[in-house]
N, C-alpha and C positions, 0 to 999 in steps of 0.2 A: 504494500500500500504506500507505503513512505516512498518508494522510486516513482511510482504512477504522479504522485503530490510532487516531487522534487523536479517530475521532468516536464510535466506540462505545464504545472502553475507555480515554478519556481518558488517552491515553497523552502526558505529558510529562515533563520532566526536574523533578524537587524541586531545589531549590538553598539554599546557605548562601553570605552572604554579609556585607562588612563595609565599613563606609563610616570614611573616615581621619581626617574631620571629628568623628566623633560614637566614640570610641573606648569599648569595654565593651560594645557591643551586638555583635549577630548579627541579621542579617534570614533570615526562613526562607518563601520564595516557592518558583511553582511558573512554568516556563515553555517553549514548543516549542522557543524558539532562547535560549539562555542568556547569549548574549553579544549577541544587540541589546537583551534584556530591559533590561541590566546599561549599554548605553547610553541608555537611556531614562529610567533610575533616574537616571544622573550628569549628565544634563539638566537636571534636575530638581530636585538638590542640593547643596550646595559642598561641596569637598573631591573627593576621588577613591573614587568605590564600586566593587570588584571581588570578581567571586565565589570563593568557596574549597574550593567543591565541590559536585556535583552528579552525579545517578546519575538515569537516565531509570526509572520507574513506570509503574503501570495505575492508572487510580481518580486520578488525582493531586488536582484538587480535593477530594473527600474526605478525602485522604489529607493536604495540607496543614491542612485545617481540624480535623482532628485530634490535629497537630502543634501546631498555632496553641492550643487546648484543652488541652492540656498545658502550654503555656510559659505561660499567660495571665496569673498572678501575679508574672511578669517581662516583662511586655510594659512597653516603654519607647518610645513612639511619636517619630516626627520628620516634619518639615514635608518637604514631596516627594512624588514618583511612588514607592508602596510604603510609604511610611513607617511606617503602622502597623503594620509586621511586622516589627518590631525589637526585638528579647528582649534583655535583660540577660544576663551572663555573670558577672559580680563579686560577686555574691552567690554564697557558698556552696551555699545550697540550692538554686541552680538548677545546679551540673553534675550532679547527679543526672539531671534535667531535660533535659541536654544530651546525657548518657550514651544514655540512653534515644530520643531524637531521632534518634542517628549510629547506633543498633543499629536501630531502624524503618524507616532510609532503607537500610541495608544490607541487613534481611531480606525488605523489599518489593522491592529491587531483584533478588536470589538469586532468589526464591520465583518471582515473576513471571517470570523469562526461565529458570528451570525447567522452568516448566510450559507454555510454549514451546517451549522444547526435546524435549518428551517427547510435546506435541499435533504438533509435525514426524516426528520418529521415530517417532511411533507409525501417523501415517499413512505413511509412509515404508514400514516394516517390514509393512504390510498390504498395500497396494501391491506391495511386493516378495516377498509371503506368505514372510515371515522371522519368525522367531521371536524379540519383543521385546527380553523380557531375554537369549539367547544376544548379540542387536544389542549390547548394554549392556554386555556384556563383551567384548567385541571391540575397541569402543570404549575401553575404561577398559585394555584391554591394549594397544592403538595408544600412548594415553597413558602410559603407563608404560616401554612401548620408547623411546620417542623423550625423555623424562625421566632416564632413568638412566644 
């Protein structure tokens, strides 16, 4: 399943990350396994690079490279595996910049396993010829028992 996800809808993980040597940046890559990426990086460059967050996407090439298009008046490059993807943060004008990055990486990630969620359910509830949205509240009232 995960190659079917990885090859058509380019599904991997976006990541944020920051290296201890080069302090004030943020790198913003895209990767399947987050944490060999992130050895591969600190291979690669001195100091200690560890990631600070990361939420899996659909599209993620695109999706980074549009990120990357964003920061690109804060891009602060370094020698290494990934280097070029290391944006400033110490400038003002870039958490605007930053703001906007952590709200794209959280609405692709929502939207995207939304609409997974409701491509499952909705075959689901056809299959079981049930009536979607009655499903939907069933659902959101399960939740709500078990919450309160």
């Amino acid at each position: 399943m995960k190659k079917i996800l990885y090859s058509l809808f380019d599904y991997r993980f976006i990541y944020l990350g920051m290296s201890t040597r080069n302090p004030g940046r943020i790198k913003i890559g895209i990767a399947r396994n987050v944490d060999l990426r992130w050895k591969a990086i600190g291979r690669s460059m001195k100091g200690r690079q560890f990631p600070i967050f990361s939420l899996p996407c659909f599209f993620a090439i695109w999706f980074e490279a549009h990120l990357h298009r964003v920061m690109k008046r804060f891009n602060r490059p370094l020698q290494g595996d990934g280097g070029s993807e290391f944006f400033s943060y110490l400038n003002p004008m870039s958490w605007v910049g930053w703001v906007y990055v952590l709200c794209c990486i959280l609405w692709a990630f929502v939207i995207s396993h939304l609409l997974i969620y409701g491509a499952v359910t909705g075959i689901w509830c056809w299959w079981r010829e049930i009536e979607f949205w009655a499903f939907q509240r069933e659902v959101l009232g399960f939740i709500r028992f078990w919450f309160s």
